[in-house]
RODO-2510 file (C-alpha; in nm, 4 decimals, decimal comma):
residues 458
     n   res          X          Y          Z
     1     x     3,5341    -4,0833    -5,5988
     2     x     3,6412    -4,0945    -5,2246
     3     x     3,5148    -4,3259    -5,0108
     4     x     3,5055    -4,4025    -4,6382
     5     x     3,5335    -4,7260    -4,5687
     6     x     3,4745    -4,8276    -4,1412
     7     x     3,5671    -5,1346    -4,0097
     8     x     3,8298    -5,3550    -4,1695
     9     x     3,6966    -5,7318    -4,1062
    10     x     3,6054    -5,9583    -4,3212
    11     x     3,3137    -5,7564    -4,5342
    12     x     3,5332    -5,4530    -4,4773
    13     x     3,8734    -5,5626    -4,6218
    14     x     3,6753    -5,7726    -4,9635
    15     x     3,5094    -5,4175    -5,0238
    16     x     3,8456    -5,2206    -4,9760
    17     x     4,0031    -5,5143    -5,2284
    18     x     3,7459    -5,4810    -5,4725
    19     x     3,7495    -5,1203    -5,4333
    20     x     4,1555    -5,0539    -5,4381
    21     x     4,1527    -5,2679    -5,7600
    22     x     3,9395    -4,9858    -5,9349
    23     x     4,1520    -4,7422    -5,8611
    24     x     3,9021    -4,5361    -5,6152
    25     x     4,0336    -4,2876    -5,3308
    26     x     4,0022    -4,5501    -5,0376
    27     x     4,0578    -4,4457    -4,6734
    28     x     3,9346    -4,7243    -4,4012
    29     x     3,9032    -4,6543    -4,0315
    30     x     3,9188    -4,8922    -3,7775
    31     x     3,9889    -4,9556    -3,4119
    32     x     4,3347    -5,2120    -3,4759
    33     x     4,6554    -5,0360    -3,6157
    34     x     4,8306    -5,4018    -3,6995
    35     x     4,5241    -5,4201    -3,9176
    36     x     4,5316    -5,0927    -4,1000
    37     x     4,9099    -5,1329    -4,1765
    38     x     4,8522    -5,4687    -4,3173
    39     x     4,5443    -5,3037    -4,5315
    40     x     4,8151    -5,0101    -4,5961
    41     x     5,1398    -5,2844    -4,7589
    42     x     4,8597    -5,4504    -4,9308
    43     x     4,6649    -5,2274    -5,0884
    44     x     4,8887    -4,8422    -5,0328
    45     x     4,5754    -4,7077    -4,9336
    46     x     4,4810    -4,4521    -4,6629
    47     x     4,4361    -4,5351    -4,3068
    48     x     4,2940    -4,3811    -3,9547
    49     x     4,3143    -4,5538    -3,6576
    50     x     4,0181    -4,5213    -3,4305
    51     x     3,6242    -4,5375    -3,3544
    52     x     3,3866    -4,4927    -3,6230
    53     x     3,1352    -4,2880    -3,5165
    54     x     3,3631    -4,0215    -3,3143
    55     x     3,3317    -3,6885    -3,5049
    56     x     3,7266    -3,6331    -3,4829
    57     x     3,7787    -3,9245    -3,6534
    58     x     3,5329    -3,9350    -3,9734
    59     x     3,7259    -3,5526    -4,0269
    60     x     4,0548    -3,6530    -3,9569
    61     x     3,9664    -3,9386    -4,2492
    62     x     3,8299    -3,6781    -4,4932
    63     x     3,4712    -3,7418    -4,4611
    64     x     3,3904    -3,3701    -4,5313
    65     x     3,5082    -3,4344    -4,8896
    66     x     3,3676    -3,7813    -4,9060
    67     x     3,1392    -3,9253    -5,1552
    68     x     3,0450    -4,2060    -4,9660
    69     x     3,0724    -4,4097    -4,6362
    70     x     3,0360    -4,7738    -4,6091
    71     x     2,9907    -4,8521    -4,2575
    72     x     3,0903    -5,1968    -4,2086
    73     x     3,2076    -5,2281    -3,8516
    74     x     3,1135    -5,5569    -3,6401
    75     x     2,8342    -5,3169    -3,4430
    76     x     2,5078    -5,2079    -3,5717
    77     x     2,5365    -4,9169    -3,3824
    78     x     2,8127    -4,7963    -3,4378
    79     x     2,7676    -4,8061    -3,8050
    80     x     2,4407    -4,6010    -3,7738
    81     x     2,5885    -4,3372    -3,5550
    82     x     2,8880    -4,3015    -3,7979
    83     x     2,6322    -4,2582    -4,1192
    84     x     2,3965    -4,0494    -3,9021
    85     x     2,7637    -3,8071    -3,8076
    86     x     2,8883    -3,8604    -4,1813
    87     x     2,5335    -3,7155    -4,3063
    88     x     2,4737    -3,4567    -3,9890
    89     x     2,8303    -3,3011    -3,9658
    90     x     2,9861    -3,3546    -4,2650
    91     x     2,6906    -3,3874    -4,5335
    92     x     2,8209    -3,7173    -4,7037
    93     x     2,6055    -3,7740    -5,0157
    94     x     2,5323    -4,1353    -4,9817
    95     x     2,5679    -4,3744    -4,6749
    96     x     2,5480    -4,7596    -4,6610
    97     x     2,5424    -4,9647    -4,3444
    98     x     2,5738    -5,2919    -4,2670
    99     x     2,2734    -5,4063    -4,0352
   100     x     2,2602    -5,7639    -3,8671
   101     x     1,9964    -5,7445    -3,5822
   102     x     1,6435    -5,7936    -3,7610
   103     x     1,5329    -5,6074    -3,4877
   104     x     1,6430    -5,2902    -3,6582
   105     x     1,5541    -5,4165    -4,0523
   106     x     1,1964    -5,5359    -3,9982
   107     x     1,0719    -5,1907    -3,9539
   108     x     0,9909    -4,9446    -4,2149
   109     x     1,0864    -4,6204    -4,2238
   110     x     1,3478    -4,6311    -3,9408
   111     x     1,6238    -4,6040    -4,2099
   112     x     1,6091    -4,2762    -4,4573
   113     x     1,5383    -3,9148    -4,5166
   114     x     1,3040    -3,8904    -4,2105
   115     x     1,5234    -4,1881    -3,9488
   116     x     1,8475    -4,2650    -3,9482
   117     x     2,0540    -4,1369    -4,2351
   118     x     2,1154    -4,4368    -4,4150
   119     x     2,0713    -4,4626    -4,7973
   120     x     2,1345    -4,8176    -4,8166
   121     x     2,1159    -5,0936    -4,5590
   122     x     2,2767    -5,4018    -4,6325
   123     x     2,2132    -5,7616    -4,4315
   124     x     2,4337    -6,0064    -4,4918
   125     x     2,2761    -6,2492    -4,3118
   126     x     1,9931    -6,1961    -4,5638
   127     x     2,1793    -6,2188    -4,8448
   128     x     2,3264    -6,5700    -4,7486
   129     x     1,9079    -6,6443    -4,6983
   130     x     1,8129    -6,5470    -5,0389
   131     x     2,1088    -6,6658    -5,1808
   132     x     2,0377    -7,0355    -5,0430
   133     x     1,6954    -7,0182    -5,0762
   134     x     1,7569    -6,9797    -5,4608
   135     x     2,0031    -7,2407    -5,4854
   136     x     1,6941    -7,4501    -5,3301
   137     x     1,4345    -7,3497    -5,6035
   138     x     1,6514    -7,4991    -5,8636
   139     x     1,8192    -7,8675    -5,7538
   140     x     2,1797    -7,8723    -5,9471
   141     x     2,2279    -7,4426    -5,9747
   142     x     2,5889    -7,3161    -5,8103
   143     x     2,4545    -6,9962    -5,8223
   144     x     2,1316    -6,8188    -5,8946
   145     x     2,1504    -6,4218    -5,9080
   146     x     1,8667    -6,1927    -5,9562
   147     x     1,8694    -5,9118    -6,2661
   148     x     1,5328    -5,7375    -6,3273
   149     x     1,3573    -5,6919    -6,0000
   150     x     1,3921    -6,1118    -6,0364
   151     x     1,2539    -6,1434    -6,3785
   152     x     1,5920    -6,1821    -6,4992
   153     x     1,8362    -6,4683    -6,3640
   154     x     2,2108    -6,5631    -6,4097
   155     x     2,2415    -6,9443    -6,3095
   156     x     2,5686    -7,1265    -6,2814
   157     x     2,5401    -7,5068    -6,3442
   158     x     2,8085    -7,7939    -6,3571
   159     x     2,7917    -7,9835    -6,7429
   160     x     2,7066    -8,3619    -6,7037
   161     x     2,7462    -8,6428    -6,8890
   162     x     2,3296    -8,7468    -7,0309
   163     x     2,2482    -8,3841    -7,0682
   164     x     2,0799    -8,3160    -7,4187
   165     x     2,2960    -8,0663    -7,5000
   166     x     2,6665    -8,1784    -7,3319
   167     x     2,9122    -8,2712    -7,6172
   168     x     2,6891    -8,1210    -7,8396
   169     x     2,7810    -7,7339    -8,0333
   170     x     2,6207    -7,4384    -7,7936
   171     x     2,3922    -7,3593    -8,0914
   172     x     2,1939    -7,6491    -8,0674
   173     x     2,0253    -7,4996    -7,7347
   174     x     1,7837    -7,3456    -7,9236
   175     x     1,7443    -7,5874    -8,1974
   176     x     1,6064    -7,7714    -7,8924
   177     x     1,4094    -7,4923    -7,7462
   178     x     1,3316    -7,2419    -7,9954
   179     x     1,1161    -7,0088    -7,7852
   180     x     1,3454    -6,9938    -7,5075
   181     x     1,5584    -6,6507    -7,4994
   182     x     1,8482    -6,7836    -7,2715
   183     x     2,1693    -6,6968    -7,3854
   184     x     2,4834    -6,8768    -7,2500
   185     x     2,7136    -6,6304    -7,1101
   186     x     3,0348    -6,7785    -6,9847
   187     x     3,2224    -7,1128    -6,9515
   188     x     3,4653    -7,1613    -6,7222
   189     x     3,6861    -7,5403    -6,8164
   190     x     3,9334    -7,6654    -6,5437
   191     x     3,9229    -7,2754    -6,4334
   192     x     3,9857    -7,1066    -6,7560
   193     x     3,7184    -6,8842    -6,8326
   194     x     3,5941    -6,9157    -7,2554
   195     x     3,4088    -6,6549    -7,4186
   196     x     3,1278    -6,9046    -7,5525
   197     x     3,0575    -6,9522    -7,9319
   198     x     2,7785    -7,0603    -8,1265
   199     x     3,0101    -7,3416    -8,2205
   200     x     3,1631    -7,4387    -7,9194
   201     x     3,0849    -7,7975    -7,7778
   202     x     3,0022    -7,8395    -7,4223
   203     x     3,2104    -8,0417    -7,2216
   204     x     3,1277    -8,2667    -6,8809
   205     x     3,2706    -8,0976    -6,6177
   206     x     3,2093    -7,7319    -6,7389
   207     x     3,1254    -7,4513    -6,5560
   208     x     2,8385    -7,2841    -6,7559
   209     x     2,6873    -6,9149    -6,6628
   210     x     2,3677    -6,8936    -6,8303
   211     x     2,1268    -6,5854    -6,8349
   212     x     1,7423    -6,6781    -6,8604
   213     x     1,3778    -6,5538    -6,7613
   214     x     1,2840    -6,7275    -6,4619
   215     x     1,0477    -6,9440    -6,6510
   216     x     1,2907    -7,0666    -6,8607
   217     x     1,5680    -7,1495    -6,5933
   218     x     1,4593    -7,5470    -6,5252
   219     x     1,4718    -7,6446    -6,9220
   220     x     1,7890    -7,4665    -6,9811
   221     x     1,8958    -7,6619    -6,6488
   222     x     1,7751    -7,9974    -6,8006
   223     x     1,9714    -7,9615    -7,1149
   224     x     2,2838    -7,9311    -6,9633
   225     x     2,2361    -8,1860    -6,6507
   226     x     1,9273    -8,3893    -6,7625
   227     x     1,6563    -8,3675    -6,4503
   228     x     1,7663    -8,3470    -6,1499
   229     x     1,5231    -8,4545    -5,8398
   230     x     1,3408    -8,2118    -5,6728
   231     x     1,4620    -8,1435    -5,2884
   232     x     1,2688    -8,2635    -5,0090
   233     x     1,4568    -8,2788    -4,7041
   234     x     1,7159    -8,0014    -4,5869
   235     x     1,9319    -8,0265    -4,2517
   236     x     2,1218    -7,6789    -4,1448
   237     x     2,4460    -7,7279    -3,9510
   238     x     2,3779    -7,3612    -3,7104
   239     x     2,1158    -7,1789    -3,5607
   240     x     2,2683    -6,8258    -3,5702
   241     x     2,1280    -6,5596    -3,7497
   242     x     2,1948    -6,7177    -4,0797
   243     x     2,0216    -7,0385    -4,0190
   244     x     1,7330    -6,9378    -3,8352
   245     x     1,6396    -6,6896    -4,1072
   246     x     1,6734    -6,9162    -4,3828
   247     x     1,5073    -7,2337    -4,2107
   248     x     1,1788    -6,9375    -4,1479
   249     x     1,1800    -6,8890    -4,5572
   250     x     1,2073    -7,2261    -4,5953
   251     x     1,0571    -7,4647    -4,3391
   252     x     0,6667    -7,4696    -4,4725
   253     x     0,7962    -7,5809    -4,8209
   254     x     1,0809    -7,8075    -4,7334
   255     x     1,1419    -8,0724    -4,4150
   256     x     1,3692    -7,8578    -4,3082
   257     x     1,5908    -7,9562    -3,9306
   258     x     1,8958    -7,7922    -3,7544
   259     x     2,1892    -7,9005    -3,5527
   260     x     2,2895    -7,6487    -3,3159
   261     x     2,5460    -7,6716    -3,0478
   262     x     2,4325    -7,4774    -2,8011
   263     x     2,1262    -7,5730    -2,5958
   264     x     2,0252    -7,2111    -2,4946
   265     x     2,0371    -7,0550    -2,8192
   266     x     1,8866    -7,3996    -2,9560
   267     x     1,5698    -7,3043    -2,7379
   268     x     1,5406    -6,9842    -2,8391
   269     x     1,5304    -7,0313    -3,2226
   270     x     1,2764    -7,3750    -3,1971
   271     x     1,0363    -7,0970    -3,0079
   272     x     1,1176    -6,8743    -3,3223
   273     x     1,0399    -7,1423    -3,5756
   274     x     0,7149    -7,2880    -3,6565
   275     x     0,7809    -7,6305    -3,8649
   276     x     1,1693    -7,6381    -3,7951
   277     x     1,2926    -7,9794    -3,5745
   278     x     1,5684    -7,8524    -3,3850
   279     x     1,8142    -8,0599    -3,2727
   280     x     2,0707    -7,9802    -3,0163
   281     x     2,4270    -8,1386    -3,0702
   282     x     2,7217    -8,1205    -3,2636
   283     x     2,6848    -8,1492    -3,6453
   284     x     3,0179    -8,3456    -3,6828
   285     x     2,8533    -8,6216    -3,4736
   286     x     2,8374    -8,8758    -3,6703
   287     x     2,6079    -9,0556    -3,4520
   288     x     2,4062    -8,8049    -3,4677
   289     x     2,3808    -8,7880    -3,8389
   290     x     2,3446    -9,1243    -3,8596
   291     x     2,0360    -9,1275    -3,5671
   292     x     1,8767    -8,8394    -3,8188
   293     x     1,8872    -9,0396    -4,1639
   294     x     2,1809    -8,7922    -4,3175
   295     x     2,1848    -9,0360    -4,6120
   296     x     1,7976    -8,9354    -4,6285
   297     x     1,9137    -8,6122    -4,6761
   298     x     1,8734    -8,3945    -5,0191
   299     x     2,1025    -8,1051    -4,8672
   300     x     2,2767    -8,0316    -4,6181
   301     x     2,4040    -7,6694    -4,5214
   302     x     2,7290    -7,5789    -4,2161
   303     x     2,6103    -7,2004    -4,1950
   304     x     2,7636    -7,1776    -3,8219
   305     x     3,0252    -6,8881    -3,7751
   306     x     3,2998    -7,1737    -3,7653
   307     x     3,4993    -7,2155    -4,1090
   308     x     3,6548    -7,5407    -3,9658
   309     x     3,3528    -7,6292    -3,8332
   310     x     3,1384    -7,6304    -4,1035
   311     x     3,4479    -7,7694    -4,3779
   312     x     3,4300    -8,0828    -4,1165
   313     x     3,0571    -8,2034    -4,1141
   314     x     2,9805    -8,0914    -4,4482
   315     x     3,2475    -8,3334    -4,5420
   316     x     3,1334    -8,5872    -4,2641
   317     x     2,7633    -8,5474    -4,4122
   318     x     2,8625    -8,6069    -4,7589
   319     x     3,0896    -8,9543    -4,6732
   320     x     2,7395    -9,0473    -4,4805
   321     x     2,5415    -9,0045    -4,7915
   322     x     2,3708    -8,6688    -4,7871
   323     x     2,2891    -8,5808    -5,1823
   324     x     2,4612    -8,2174    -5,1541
   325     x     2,6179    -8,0626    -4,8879
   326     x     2,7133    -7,6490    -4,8873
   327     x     2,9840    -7,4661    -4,6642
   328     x     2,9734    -7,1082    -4,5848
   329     x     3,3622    -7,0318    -4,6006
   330     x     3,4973    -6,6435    -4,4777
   331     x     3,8113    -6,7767    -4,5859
   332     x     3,9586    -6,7505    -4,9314
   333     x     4,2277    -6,9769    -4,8868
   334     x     3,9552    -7,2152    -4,6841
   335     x     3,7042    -7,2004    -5,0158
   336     x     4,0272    -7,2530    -5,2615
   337     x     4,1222    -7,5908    -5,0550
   338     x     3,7972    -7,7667    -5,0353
   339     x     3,5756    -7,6898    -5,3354
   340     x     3,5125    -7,9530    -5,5782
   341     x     3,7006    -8,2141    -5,3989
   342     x     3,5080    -8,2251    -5,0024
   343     x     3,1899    -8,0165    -5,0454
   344     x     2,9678    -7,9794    -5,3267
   345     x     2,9369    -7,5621    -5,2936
   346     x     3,1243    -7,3360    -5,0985
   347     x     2,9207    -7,0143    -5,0551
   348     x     3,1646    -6,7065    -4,9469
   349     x     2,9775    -6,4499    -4,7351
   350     x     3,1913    -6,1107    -4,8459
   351     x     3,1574    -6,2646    -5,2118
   352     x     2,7518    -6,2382    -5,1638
   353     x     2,7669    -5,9138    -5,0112
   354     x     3,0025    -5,7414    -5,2224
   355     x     2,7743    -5,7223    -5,5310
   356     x     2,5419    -5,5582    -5,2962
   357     x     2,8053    -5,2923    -5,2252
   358     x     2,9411    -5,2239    -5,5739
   359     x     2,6594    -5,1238    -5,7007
   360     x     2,6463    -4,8269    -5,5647
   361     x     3,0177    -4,7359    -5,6768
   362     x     2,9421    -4,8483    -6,0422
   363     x     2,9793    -4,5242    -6,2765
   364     x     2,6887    -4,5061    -6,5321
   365     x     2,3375    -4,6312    -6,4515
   366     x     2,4702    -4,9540    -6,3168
   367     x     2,1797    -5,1002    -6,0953
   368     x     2,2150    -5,4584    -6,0404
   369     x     2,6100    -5,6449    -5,9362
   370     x     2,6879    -5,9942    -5,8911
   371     x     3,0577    -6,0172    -5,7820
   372     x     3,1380    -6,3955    -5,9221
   373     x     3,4315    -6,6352    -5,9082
   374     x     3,5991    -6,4436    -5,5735
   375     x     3,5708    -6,1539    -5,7562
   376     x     3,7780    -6,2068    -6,0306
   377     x     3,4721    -6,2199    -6,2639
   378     x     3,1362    -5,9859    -6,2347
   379     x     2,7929    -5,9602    -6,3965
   380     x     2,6383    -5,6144    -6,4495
   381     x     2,2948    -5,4988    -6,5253
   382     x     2,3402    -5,1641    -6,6789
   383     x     2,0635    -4,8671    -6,8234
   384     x     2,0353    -4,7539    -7,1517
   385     x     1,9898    -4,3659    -7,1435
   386     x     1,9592    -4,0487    -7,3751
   387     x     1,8790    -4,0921    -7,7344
   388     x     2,0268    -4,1523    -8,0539
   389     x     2,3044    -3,9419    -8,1187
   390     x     2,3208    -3,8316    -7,7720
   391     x     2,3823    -4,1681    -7,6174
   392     x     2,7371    -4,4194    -7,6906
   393     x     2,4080    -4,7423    -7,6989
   394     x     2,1140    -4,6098    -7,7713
   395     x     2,0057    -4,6822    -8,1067
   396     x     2,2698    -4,8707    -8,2038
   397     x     2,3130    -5,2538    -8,2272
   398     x     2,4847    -5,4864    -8,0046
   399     x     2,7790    -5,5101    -8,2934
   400     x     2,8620    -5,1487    -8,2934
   401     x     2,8747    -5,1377    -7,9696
   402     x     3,2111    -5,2711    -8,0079
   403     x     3,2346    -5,4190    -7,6431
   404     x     3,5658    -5,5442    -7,5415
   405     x     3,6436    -5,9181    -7,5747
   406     x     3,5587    -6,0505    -7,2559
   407     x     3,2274    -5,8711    -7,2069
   408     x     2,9738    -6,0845    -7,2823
   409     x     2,5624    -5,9682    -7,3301
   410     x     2,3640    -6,2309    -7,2024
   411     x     1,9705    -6,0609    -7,2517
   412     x     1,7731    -5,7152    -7,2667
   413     x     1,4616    -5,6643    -7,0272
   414     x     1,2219    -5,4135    -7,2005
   415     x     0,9493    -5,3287    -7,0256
   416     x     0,7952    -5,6770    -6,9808
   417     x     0,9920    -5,8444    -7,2695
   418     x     1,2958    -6,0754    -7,2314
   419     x     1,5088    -6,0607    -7,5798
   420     x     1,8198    -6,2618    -7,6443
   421     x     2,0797    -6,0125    -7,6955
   422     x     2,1913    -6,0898    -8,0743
   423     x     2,4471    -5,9059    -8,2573
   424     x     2,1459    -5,7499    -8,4805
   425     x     1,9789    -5,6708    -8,1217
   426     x     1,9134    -5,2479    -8,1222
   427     x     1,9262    -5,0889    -7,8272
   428     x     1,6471    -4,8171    -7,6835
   429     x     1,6310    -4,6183    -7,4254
   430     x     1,5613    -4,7364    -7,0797
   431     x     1,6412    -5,1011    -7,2293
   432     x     1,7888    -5,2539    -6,9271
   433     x     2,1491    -5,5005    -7,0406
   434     x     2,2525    -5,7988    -6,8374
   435     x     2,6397    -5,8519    -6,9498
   436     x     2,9072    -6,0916    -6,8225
   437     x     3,2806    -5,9616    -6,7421
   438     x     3,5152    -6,2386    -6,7624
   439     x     3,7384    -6,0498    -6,6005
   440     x     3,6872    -5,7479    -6,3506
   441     x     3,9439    -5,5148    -6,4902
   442     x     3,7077    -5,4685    -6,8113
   443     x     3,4635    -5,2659    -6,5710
   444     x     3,6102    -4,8986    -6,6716
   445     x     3,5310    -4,9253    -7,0510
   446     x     3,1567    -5,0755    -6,9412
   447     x     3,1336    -4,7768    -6,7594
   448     x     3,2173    -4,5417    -6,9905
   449     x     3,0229    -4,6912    -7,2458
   450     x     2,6799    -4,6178    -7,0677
   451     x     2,7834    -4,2888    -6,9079
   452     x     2,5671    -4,0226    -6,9939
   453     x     2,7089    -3,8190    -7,2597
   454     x     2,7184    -3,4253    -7,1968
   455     x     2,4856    -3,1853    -7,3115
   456     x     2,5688    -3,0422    -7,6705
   457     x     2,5667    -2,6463    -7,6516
   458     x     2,2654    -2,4619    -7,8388
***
């Protein structure tokens, strides 16, 4: 598969390393040559130096024989021209664009077969929105990814001591809960990721990836933290487009303020808002935290487009008492340092998106990604097609699948039914299979598995 990849920032060079790891024909465009030879030692991948969206360039970078363009640049427009060229000119099967401006994303049907030519548009800034927003539903989570149109969740929880089921053997989940159908997928101890066992005994400290209906999600939570309080108050350090989108999906069930810096854009988004108190200042004031009650606080959340920024009052909040505090980190090296030790959760922006991305690069019916663990890990939500005999899954157990150690099945969804994913579990067609990868480079034999097999001759 080739694939055009314009604009090498941030999003642009985490989809060209996920992407260069897998082996796929890579060539990225951008405006800065010191960039593109840096992407070229790093990765020995193809590189064009120019705009985007200028005809010359998409052919000069192959896009006639492309399979796809991800259009990733720092401008909306230019990353609609370029699909709307790629498809026009050069008849590029599938386009994805990255689109900031809700201007352009709150209107249907702008973006398509009959508007611009984009297949798929992806919003990182409402990623980051959902993706807090779901950390908010369920007081304790790390993570909480959606499988299943949403039926479907992966959580990621911290083990502590008082939970019913920490020291105790994995089995002895559903001892406690015998109706629930969560299945524990992965444990990660001091950073080591463990294939879980029915025997295995939970340890404080783990990391533990569970999949679960959403029903389901808040007893599975209690038995490995015992119950945590509810959240009531939430403070957002930035007003950008990040904050102000997820302070609208959250302000009428939360008492929700923001800090932002500066007093023009602070206007703007307290217009925008309808039950929002925004505040303008700095959010590593700590008079000003102190003036607002910050050891009232349940959360608080640096969103701003400031790495240092937000590492410095999420760690001021968290010395002044707030419950939890959350960074948004671009930085890799940034996340690495402070995790664990100064903030509670560091959410990475390209990590969010990514899983967005892949998707649409997964071989096999592959409709649902979840990059995890800066990438090094990934959860999958794959299709069973085709029928027995005709298909390497359907109609056989979960056993003969024979799934490489390190791939873990976590549930099935069929049709309206959750079932734990035992190693008796048969698989029919159009059952759809949340599994864990422990590690990404055990993507190519998922893949293959749930390719379609070809047609036998007559």
């Amino acid at each position: 598969m080739r694939i055009l990849v314009l604009g090498a920032g941030r999003v642009g060079t985490s989809v060209v390393s996920n992407l260069a790891q897998e082996f796929y024909d890579v060539v990225v465009v951008d405006t800065d040559p010191e960039i593109l030879r840096e992407l070229r030692d790093r990765f020995d991948i193809a590189t064009v130096a120019g705009n985007a969206a200028h005809p010359p360039i998409l052919e000069k970078a192959g896009a006639s024989g492309a399979d796809l363009v991800v259009a990733v640049t720092s401008d909306d427009e230019t990353n609609m021209l370029a699909c709307q060229i790629s498809h026009t000119l050069f008849k590029v099967p599938k386009k994805i664009a990255r689109i900031r401006a809700i201007e352009y994303t709150r209107y249907r049907g702008l973006f398509g077969p009959n508007g611009v030519a984009v297949d798929v548009v992806i919003s990182p800034e409402q990623i980051i929105s959902d993706f807090i927003s779901g950390l908010l539903a369920y007081p304790g989570a790390s993570q909480v990814l959606d499988f299943a149109h949403g039926r479907v969740r992966l959580v990621s929880v911290r083990a502590i001591q008082g939970g019913p089921l920490v020291t105790h053997p994995i089995r002895e989940l559903h001892q406690h809960m015998p109706r629930v159908h969560a299945r524990i997928t992965a444990i990660f101890r001091q950073g080591r990721a463990i294939v879980p066992t029915g025997d295995m005994i939970i340890e404080p400290g783990d990391e533990v990836f569970f999949v679960a209906s959403k029903e389901e999600i808040k007893a599975v939570m209690s038995e490995l933290r015992g119950w945590d309080r509810p959240y009531k108050r939430i403070m957002f350090a930035g007003g950008g487009h990040i904050g102000k989108r997820v302070a609208k999906a959250l302000e009428h069930r939360f008492q929700v303020k923001m800090i932002e810096k500066l007093p023009a854009r602070a206007r703007k988004v307290a217009e925008d808002l309808d039950n929002t108190v925004v505040l303008v200042g700095d959010a590593a004031d700590r008079d000003l935290l102190l003036n607002e009650n910050i050891e009232n606080v349940d959360v608080f959340c640096a969103i701003t487009n400031d790495d240092e920024a937000n590492i410095l009052s999420a760690m001021l909040a968290k010395k002044l008492g707030a419950r939890r505090v959350i960074s948004l980190i671009n930085r890799p090296a940034y996340a690495d340092l402070v995790e664990k030790n100064l903030v509670d959760l560091v959410i990475s922006p390209q990590e969010a998106t990514i899983g967005s991305l892949l998707r649409h690069v997964r071989r096999g019916d592959v409709v649902q990604v979840h990059s995890l663990r800066r990438g090094a890990a990934e959860a999958i939500e794959a299709v069973a097609h085709g029928c027995p005999g005709q298909s390497k899954v359907v109609g056989r157990t979960i056993e003969r699948l024979k799934l490489p150690t390190g791939v873990v099945p976590g549930v099935l969804v069929r049709g309206k039914e959750v079932i734990q994913a035992h190693h008796d579990t048969q698989i029919e067609e159009n059952d759809h299979i949340i599994m864990f990868l422990l590690d990404k480079k055990l993507i190519p034999a998922v893949e293959k598995l749930f390719a379609p097999m070809p047609a036998r001759a007559a």
